[in-house]
Every structure is written in C-alpha cells, then in structure tokens.
N, C-alpha and C positions, 0 to 999 in steps of 0.2 A: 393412469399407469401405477401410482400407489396404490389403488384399489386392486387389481391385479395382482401386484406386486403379494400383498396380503392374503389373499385369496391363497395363492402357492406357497407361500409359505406356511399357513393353517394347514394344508393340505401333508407339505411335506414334513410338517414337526407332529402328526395325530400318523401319518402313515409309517417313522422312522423315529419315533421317540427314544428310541436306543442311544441312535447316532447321534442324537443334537448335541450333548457336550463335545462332539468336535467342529462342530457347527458355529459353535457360538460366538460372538464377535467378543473383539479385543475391548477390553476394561478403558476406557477414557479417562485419563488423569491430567485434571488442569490444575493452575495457580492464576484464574484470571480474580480468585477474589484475596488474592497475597496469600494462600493458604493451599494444599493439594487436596483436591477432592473432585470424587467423580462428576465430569459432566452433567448426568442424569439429577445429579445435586444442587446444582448453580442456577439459582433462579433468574437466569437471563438469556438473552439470546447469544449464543457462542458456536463458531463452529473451528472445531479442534480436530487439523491435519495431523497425524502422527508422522515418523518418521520415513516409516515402509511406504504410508498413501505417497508422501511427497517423492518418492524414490519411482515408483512403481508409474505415477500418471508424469514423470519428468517437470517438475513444478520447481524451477530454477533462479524466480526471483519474486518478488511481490506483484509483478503485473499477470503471472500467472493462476494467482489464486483465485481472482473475479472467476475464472473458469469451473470454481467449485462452493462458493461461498454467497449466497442470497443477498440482493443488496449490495452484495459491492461490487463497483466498477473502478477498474484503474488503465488508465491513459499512459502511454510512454510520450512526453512531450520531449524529446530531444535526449538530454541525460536527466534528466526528472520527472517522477513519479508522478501524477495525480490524481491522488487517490479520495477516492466519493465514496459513502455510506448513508445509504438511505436516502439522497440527495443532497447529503451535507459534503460542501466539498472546499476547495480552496481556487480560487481562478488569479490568486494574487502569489507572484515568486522570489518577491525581491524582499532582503534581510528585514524589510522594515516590519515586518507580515507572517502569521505563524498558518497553520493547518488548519484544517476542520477536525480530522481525524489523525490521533496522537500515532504515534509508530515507537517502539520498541526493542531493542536488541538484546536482547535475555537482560532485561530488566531495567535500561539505561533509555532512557527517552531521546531521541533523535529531531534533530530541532530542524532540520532544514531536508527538503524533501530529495533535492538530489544525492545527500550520503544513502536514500531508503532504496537505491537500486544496487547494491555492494553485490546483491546473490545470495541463496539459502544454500551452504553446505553445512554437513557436520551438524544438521539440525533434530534436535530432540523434536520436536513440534511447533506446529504455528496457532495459536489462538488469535481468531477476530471476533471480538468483544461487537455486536452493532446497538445504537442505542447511547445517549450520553451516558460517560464512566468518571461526571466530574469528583465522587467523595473520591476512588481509592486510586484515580488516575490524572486525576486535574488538568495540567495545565492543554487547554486546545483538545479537548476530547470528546468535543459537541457532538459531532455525527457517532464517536466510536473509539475502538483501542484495535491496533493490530502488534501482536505479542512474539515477537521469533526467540524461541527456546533453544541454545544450545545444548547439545552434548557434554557431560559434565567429564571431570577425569574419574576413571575407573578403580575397583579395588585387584582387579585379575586385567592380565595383559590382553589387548583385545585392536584391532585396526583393522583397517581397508585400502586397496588401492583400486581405484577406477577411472577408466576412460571411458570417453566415446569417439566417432567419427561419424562427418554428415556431410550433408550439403553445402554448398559454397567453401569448402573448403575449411567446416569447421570443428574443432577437436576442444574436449572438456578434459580434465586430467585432474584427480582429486586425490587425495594422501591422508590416512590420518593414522596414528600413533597413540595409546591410552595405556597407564598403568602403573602398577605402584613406581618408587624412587627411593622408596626407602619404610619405616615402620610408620611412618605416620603420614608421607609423603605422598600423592599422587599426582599425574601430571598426564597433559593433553598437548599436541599439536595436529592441525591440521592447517594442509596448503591447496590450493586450487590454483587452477593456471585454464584462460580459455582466450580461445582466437575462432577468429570468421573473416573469409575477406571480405565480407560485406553481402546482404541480396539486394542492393538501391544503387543500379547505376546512373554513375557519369556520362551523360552520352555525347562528353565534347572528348576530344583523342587525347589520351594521353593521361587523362584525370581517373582518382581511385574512387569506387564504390563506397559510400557509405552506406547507414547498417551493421557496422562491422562489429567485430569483439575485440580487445586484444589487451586482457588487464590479469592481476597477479592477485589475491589473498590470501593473509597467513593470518594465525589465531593459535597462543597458544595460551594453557592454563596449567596453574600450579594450587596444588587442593591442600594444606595444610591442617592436622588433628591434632589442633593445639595441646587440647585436652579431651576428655570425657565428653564436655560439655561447650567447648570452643571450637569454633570449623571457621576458619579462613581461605577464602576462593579467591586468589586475581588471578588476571587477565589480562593479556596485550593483544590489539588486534592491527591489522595493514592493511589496506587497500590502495592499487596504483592501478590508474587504466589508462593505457597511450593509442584508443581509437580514436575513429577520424569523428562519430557521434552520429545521430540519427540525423536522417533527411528529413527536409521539407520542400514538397511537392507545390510547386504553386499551378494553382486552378483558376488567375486570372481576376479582373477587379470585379467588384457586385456584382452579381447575376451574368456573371461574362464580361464587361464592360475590358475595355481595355484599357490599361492604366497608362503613364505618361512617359513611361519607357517603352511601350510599346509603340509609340507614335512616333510622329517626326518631330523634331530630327533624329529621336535616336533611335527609332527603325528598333527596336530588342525583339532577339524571336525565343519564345519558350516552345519549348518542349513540345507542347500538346496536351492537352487536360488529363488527357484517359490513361491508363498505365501506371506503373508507378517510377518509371523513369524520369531523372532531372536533368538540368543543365544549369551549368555551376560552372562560373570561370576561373574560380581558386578551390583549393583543396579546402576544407574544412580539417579544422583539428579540434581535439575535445584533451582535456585535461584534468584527472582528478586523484589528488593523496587524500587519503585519509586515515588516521592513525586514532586508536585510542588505548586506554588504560584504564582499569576497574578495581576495587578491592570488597569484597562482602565479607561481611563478618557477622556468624550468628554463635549468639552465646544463649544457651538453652538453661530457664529457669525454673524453679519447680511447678510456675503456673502460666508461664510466658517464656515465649523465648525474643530474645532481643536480636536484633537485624539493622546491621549499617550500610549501606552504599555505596561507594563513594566512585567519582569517575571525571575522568577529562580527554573532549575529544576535541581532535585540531583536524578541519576542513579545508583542503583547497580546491577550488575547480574552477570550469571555465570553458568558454569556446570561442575558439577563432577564426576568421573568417567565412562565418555563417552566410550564405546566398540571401539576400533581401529582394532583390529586383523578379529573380528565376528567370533572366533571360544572358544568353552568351557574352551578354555586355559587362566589362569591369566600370558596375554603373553604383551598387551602394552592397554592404556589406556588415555585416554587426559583431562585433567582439568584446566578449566580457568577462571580466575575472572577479572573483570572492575570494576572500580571507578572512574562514572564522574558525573561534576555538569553543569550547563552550563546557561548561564545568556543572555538576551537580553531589548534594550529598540529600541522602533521604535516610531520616531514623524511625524502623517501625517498631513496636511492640503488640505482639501478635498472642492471644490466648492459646492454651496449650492443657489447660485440664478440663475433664470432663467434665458434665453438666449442660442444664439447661439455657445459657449463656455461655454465646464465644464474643469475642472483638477484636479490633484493632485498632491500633493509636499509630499515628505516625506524623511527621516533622519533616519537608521538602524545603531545599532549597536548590537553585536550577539559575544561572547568570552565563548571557552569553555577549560574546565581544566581536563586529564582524566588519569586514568594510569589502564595502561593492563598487568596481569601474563598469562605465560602457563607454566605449568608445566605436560610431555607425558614422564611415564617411558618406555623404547623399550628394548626389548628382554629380561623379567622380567625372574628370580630373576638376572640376570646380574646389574651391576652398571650402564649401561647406561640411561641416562634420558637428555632431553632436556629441560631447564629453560631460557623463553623467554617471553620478554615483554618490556615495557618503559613508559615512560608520553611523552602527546603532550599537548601541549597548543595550541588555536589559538583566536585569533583577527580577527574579518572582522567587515570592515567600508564602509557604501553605502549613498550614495546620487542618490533621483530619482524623477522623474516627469513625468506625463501622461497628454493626452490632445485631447480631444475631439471639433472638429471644424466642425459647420453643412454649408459647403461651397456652396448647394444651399436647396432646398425644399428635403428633404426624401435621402439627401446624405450627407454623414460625415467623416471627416479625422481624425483617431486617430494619435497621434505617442509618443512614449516616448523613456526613454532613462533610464539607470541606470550607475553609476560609482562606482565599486564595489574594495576594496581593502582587500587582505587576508595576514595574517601576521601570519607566522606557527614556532612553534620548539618543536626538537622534541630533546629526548636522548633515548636511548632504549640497550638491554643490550642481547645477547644471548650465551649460554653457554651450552655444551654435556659435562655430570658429565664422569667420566671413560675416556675422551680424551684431549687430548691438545686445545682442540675447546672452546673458553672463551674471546669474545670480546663486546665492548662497543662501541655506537657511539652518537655523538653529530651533530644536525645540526639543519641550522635556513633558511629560505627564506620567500621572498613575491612576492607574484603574483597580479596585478592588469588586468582589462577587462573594455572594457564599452560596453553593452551591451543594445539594442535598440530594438523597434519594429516598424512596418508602416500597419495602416489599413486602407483601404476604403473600406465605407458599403454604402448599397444602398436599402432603403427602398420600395421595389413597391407597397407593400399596407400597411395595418396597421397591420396584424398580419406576415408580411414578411420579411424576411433578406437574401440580399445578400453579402457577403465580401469576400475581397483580403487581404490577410495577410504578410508579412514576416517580420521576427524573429531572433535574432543572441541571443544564448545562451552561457552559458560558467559555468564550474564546475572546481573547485579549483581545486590547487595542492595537494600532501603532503609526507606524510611519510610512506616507509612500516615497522610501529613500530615492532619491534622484530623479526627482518629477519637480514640475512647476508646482507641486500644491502643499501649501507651508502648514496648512493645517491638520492636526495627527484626526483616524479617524477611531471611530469608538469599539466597544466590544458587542461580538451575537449574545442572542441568548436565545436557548429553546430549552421546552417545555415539552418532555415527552411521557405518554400513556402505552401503557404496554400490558398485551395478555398472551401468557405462552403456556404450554403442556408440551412436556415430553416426557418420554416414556420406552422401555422395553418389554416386548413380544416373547411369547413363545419360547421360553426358555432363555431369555436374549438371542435369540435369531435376528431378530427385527429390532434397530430401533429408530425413534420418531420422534421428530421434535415442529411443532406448530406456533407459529408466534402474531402475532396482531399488530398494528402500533397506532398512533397518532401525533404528530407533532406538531405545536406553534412555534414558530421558526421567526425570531425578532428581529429586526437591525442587521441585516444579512450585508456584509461590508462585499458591494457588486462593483466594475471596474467599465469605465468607459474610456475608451483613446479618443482622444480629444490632443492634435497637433501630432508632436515628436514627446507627447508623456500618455500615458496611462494613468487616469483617477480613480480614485478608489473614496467611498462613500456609504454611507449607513442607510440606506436611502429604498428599503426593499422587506415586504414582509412575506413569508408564506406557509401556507398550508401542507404538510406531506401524513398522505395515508399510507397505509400499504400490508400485507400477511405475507410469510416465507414459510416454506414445508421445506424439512429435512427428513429421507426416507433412507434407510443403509439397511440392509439384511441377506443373511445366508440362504437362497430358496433350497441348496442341498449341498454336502458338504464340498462340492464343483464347483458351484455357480452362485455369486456375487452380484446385489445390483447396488446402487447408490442414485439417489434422485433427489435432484435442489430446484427448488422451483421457486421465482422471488416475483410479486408484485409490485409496485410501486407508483401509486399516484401525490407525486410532485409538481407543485403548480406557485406560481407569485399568483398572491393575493392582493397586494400593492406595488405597485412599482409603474414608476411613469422612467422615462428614458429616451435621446435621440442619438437613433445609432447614425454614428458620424458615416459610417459608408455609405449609406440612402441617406441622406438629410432631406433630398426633397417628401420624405414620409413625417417630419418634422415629428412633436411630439407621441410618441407610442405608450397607450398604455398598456404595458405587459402583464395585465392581471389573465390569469389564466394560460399563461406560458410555462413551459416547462422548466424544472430547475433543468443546468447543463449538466451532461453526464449520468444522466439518472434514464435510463430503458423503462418503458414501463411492465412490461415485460422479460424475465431471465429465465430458461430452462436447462437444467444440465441430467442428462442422463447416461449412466456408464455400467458397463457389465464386463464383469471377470470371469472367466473359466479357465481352472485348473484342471489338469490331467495330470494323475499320479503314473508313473511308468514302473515296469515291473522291480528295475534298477531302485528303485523308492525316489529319481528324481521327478522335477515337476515340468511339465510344460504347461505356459498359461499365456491364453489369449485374454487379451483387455481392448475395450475403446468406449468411447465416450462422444456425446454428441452434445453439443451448446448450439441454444438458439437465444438472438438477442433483439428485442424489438429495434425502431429507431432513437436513436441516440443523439442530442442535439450538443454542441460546443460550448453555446455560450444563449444568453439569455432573450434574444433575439428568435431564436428558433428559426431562422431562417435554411434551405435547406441546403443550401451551398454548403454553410459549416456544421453537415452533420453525418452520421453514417444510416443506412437503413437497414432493414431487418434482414439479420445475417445469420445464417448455420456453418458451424462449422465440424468436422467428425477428425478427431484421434487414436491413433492405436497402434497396440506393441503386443509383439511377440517374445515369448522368454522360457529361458533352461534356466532353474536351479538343478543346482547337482546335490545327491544323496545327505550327504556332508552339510548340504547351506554353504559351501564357503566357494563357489562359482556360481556365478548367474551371468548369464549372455541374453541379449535382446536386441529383435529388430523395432526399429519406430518409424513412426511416421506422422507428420502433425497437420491440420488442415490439410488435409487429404484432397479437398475437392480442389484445392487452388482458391479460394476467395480472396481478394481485393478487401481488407476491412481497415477501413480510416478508423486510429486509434486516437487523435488528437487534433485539433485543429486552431486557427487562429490567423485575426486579420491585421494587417499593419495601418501602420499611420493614413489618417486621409488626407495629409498632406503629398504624398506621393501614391495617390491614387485607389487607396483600401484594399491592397493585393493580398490575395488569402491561399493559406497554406494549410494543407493538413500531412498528418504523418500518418504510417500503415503500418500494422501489424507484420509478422512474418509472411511470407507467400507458403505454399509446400515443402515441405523438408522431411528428408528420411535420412537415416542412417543407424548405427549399429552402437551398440555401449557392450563394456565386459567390467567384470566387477569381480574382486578378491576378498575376501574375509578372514581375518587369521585370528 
C-alpha cells in the first residue's frame, strides 16, 4: 500500500508541479526532546497527532490513539488505562507499582493510570515518544513517553463552542475561551461536559447499563509577560465523573468449567458467554475527583533560557459494588477506594545559542503520598469478607543532561545520561473477617539506576534523517500494597537498539518514517493470584523485536492517505510459572510466550477527500480502517483471556463553511458492529478462576457541529 501510495504521488507531484505548494502537509512541531523542533529532526521514533488529526478522526481519550500509533496498545480496564509500547506494559495497579510507559499532561507526569483517561480536549497535540526515554523523561519510561500538549493562552481573542449527539443517548459539549486580559496578560479557559447511558446492559429488571459517561472538566490558564525576558504560565485544572464505570463480562471458570457458584447449593446462573450482555445484582458506581495546579516559569538568557515547573495534583477514585461472581446471586462483590496527592518540581536549563553544540541540564524531583482500601464480601450472607489496603509513600530524585554535537557537516552525536534515585515505604494491612487471617506489614527501600542514551544522526538532505540509537531504561521498585507478600519487589531494566530514517517527498507531499528496534527486557516485575492476593515478582526475562512504517501524503490537492503499519515480535525468554487456574498443568515454562497486550501484528489505513464547493466551503469524506492481529491478557496465553484478529472501519462526513468557523459532521465508528475484548482478567482460584474481559465500543453514529469565533 506505501508502494502504491508513492507511486501516485510521483505521479501527481511531476504531472501538477504548479499545485504542490498547496499540497503540502502541515510543518510538525514537537517538544519531545524539551526543545521545539521539527519531527523530521528528532532522531527517535515519535508519532505526533496535531490538533485538526485529533478533531477530525474523533480521538477523545488515550485509548483512542492505539488506532493511529504503531506499537501501541491501550486497554480500558474498568476506569483505567493500560497502556503497552512495544510490549512494555504494566499488568500491576495498585499504589505500591508505577507504569511501563510514562504519561504526561502538558508537561506534568501522571503517576497513576487511572487519572490518564480524564479525555483530550482543547489539545494542541499528542506526542508518543516509543522506545525507553530514561535521560530527559525518567521516571517509568521503560517502554515510552506519551506527551498531551495543551492549547496555550492566545495574544488575539480566539474560542470554540462544540457539541455532539450519538448513540445510546450520548451528547459531548465543549467550550473554550482565549485572549489577551490586559497588556501583558493572557488567559484561557476551557470546559467539557459529556454523558452516555451506557451500551453494556443490565439484563436483571430494573438495573442501569454500564459503559456509560457522565463526568465534567474545566481547565483554565493565565499567561503572564513578566518582562522581556520572563513568561509565567499557571494552571488549574478539575476533573469529576459520577458514572456507573465499565462492565465486566464474565465467560465462566477455565476453559468453561463452572466455578462454585454456579453449583449447588447455589444454583448462580450467568448471563451466557456470547454477547456483551451482563447480570449484575447491584448497580455498580465508579467515582473520580481530580484536581491540579501548575506554574512554568521561563526566564530567557542570552545563551539559555531557564525553565521551572512546579505542580500538585490530588487524586480520588474508586468503585463500588463491582460484580465478582457474574451470576444474579448477591454472592461476592469488590469495592475499592484511593486517596492520593502527588507533587513534583523539575529545573531545566535548556541552550538557546547557535552553534555546533545544544543541551540540556535539568533537576527532577516527583514525591507522591497515597493510601488504598479493598473491601470484597465472599460467599455472601456468610461472614467472610476480605479488607485490604495500606499507604505508600515515595520520593524520587534525578539529575540529568542531554547533548547534541554536530561532529561534521549534516552529522550529530546526541548522548545523555540521567541519575535517578527512588526512595519508597510502604505499610499496608490485610485481613479475612470470619478467619484467623489478620496481618500487617511495614517496609522501606531504595533503589537507584543511571540511565543513558547514544544517538548518531545523519542528515543526507534537508528534509532527511538517518539514526542509530541505543537506550538503557529502568522502572522502579515497590510494594505489592495489600497483599500477603511483605517483601518489596525490585526494578526492570531494558536495553534498547534502534534504527530509524525518515524523511520528506516530493516537495513534502509525502512523509515517511521507518523505524527498527531490539530490546533485552530484564527483571520484568509479572503477577500471579495465588488465594485472595495477587504477587508480584522479578521473576521473567524477554526478548522484543519488531519495525513500524509511518506513511502520510497528499496524492492531489483532494485526497489524503495516512498508513501505520506496526510489527511486533514479543516473547519470554525466561519465565517458569503456575497458573493457579489450571494447576493440574503444574509448572509452565513460558519461554516463548507472548508478552500480554502486544498484536503481533497492527495495521491502520485512512483516506480523506475533500471537495472544494463553488461557495469555497468544503465537503470531506474520511474513514480509516484498523486491523489487529491476536492479542493475549496475560502471560499465559491462553485463549479464553485473549481477543483475536479483529478489523475494524470509521468514518465521517463534514461541511466547513467559506469562513472556517462552521463545521457539521456525520460519524460513524466500528461500522461493521465488531465484538472486540479490550481487557481481560481472572479472579482468585479460591472461588473457582472466574474470568472477565471487557469490550470496546459496539457501533455508534451520530452528528457533531462546531463554532469558531
């Protein structure tokens, strides 16, 4: 299809060489290396959504962008993210335990995965960084960096009002505001508000759908010129969602079996495998605040400009009466709540004069404070109940520096380094009401890493890049809070090789980006359920290969294609393990098994065509089609907990008016109706290994209108 793709495009830039300057794609401006510079500059693998892409393919939170990004997969596990790069991922969610891949909010590190589904409005762009980013991103940035850019406050008045309306009864509603306040003053707000009644239903009478939406965000900013040479940025932002939270589907114990509520005495009847239908004897409710506050301060010097950070965010969330059994019986049920805040300040100092030498120096520190309940009654009305949780605290302290050296004409040596130090304690408390089982533990460590990269790039023309990359990453230690296991487990480390070229076409009609990698993947901290806890253990080595093609070009000033094509061979090389739901398979060695969440195959291909009308508005059709190989959950590979190779097709229809400032659009998303399990997971094999997975959307259409003033 790239070959093709190129073919017409030669074709149409040597037949219409006139027209190409209105042909030619938009300029790419990122900060994935703390500095703005074009894509085609950045000797790493990045793929960098702008604003218009994210508006235009309707890409409304972080689980949406797998759909256009090689390499990554993200899971909706209930109200959190899990988010995979390359096959580096995280299968562990509790406070004691950080990420694979780091997350970002215009520039503030996000420590816990469930604030990473808040939604992308009012977004300048998203950079996903793939590839360890430990010098200028540190902490937990083994597999990657995902970077969400807001819109900054404006010098000239400028805002938007936009809605939509869909399916299931659900309406998105967006507002934003930008402009001067005064001679030195600028200021931004934007608010969002969205609802769904859910597409996962209840099939007992009377019980609500989950699936649903129903939560509020504001964000505003104030841009102050202090001086000449002084720019002060804060920021407050709110998030509140009072849905009922995502379902889980139960598909019954190993391979079928029927677990011991479905027996006698207690007769439980589910649902039915197939569908996406559940049965649920209490409502489920989902809960999450979350608030922050930021200040940047850059003060520009005649050879550097200096850069502060500073930021504090407070987390709540939680969900109540989660289904465990999935059958009509009020037989066992899970509730659990978090309370964390988490604070960080980071000093860079960034080069700023010209010459054959740039860098950067910079100074991280990141401390966060959280404490975690569970409270799961088992075999209701019985006395038995499990209450489990604890606080962690942690500290991490970095020192780092980056450094760009042009050692002859059109060739450059990057390298940096980071010295990262994590400093953790934890106490955590677990207890089964009705038994002897009621113990407490205390513990403290630290872990340090230094953590380096080495590039050489090699320019052969001017819109060209070649580079050699290698990388050493490293992801903390910690705690598994609220489990029987007292001992803290240690930190990953991988080692990655990387070869990438991209480049622009044809007057930039075309551009391309090809990338290679290799990774030794160490101490992969993997989780097994064993009773009423979950362990967690360093216990697992592996191998990941793999190449990603990024293809985007104008074949005429009409017609638009974009093609993401991601391979990925992920596999344990080490790893022994007894999955407690088969135990009569006793020890397994999973050498050769997939990491979870990793396709080995990802294809995305999409095409735009615009019709100019005699009025000079535009009508334009778009759609896009994702094909995903199969997908496994967890390390087992087994295929109950996994999805198989799925396609899916999107597409919209749309009026800009003459002006730009109306735009109307029909949509429509997984068109064909697919069934695709976005997440999966098995419970305790004390009450029988009952397994759940969760689903992506089903079909949805409906209508969006947009204002620009």
């Amino acid at each position: 299809m790239a070959t093709i793709s190129v073919a017409m495009l030669a074709a149409a830039g040597s037949a219409r060489a006139a027209d190409a300057p209105d042909a030619t794609l938009e300029e790419l401006i990122v900060t994935a290396q703390k500095r703005e510079q074009n894509v085609l500059k950045v000797p790493l693998a990045i793929t960098s959504l702008s604003e218009g892409f994210l508006r235009e393919r309707r890409i409304q939170d972080v689980v949406d962008l797998q759909n256009f990004v090689p390499g990554l997969n993200v899971g909706r596990a209930g109200n959190l993210a899990k988010i995979t790069v390359r096959g580096v991922s995280n299968e562990f969610i509790n406070i004691g335990g950080d990420a694979g891949v780091a997350f970002h909010l215009d520039g503030i590190f996000i420590g816990r995965a469930e604030a990473q589904l808040v939604g992308l409005y009012d977004v300048s762009r998203v950079e996903v960084l793939r590839g360890p980013q430990g010098t200028l991103y540190g902490r937990n940035a083994t597999g990657g960096s995902i970077n969400v850019v807001y819109n900054r406050p404006t010098d000239t008045p400028e805002g938007y009002v936009s809605g939509s309306y869909g399916s299931y009864n659900e309406y998105d509603v967006e507002a934003v505001a930008s402009g001067p306040l005064g001679d030195r003053v600028a200021g931004r707000i934007s608010l969002r508000r969205q609802y769904s009644d859910g597409y996962t239903d209840n099939v007992l009478p009377g019980k609500k759908a989950l699936d649903d939406k129903d939560n509020f965000a504001a964000r505003g900013q104030l841009r102050f010129q202090v001086s000449d040479d002084v720019q002060l940025l804060v920021g407050a932002d709110y998030y509140r969602d009072w849905s009922r939270g995502g379902a889980s589907k139960f598909i019954g114990g190993p391979d079928g079996a029927k677990t011991p509520v479905e027996l006698p005495p207690f007769n439980g009847r589910p649902v039915g495998f197939s569908g996406r239908d559940i049965i649920a004897n209490l409502d489920q409710k989902l809960y999450a605040e979350y608030w922050g506050l930021k200040a940047e301060l850059t003060w520009a010097f005649p050879a550097f400009d200096l850069k502060s950070i500073s930021s504090y965010r407070d987390q709540r969330y939680g969900v109540l009466r989660a289904e465990l059994d999935g059958t009509a019986l009020d037989w066992s049920d899970s509730n659990v709540a978090n309370d964390i805040w988490q604070a960080s300040q980071e000093l860079q100092l960034v080069s700023s004069s010209e010459g054959p030498l740039s860098w950067i120096l910079g100074a991280y520190y990141y401390t966060e404070n959280g404490d975690q309940a569970r409270f799961i009654p088992i075999f209701k009305p019985s006395p038995l109940a499990l209450r489990a949780g604890g606080r962690v605290n942690t500290d991490a302290y970095a020192l780092y520096g980056h450094l760009d050296y042009e050692l002859a004409s059109r060739l450059t040596l990057a390298l940096g380094a980071r010295y990262s130090l994590d400093e953790r304690r934890s106490s955590d408390f677990l207890k089964i009401t009705g038994t002897p089982v009621n113990g407490t533990s205390a513990g403290q460590k630290d872990w340090d890493a230094l953590t380096w990269d080495a590039t050489l790039s090699y320019e052969p023309m001017d819109d060209a890049m070649a580079y050699l990359r290698v990388a050493k990453g490293f992801k903390s230690g910690g705690f598994n809070t609220g489990s029987t296991q007292t001992q803290p487990f240690n930190p990953e480390h991988i080692l990655s090789w990387e070869a990438g070229y991209k480049a622009a076409f044809f007057e930039r009609r075309l551009r391309l980006s090809a990338v290679a990698f290799l990774n030794d993947y160490d101490d992969l901290q993997v989780t097994q359920v064993q009773g009423f806890s979950v362990l967690l253990t360093n216990a697992a080595r592996a191998k990941i290969k793999g190449a990603e093609l990024e293809v985007s070009g104008n074949v005429t000033d009409a017609l638009r294609v974009n093609l993401a094509v991601g391979y990925l061979d992920a596999e344990f090389r080490d790893y022994v393990n007894v999955d407690q739901a088969r135990p009569q398979k006793g020890v397994q060695n999973l050498a050769g098994n997939r990491l979870p969440n990793s396709p080995e195959w990802k294809v995305t291909l999409g095409a735009d065509y615009t019709h100019r009308l005699a009025s000079g508005g535009e009508v334009r059709l778009s759609g896009n089609y994702y094909h995903q190989e199969r997908v496994y959950f967890d390390a087992f590979n087994e295929r109950q907990q996994s999805q198989g190779a799925v396609a899916r097709v999107d597409a919209e229809l749309s009026y800009e008016s003459p002006d730009k400032a109306w735009r109307i659009a029909l949509f429509g998303r997984n068109l064909t109706d697919e069934l695709v399990r976005t997440a999966g997971r098995v419970g305790s094999n004390v009450v029988g290994s009952p397994n759940f997975v969760l689903f992506d959307p089903p079909r949805t259409y409906g209508v969006s209108v947009r204002r620009d003033f």
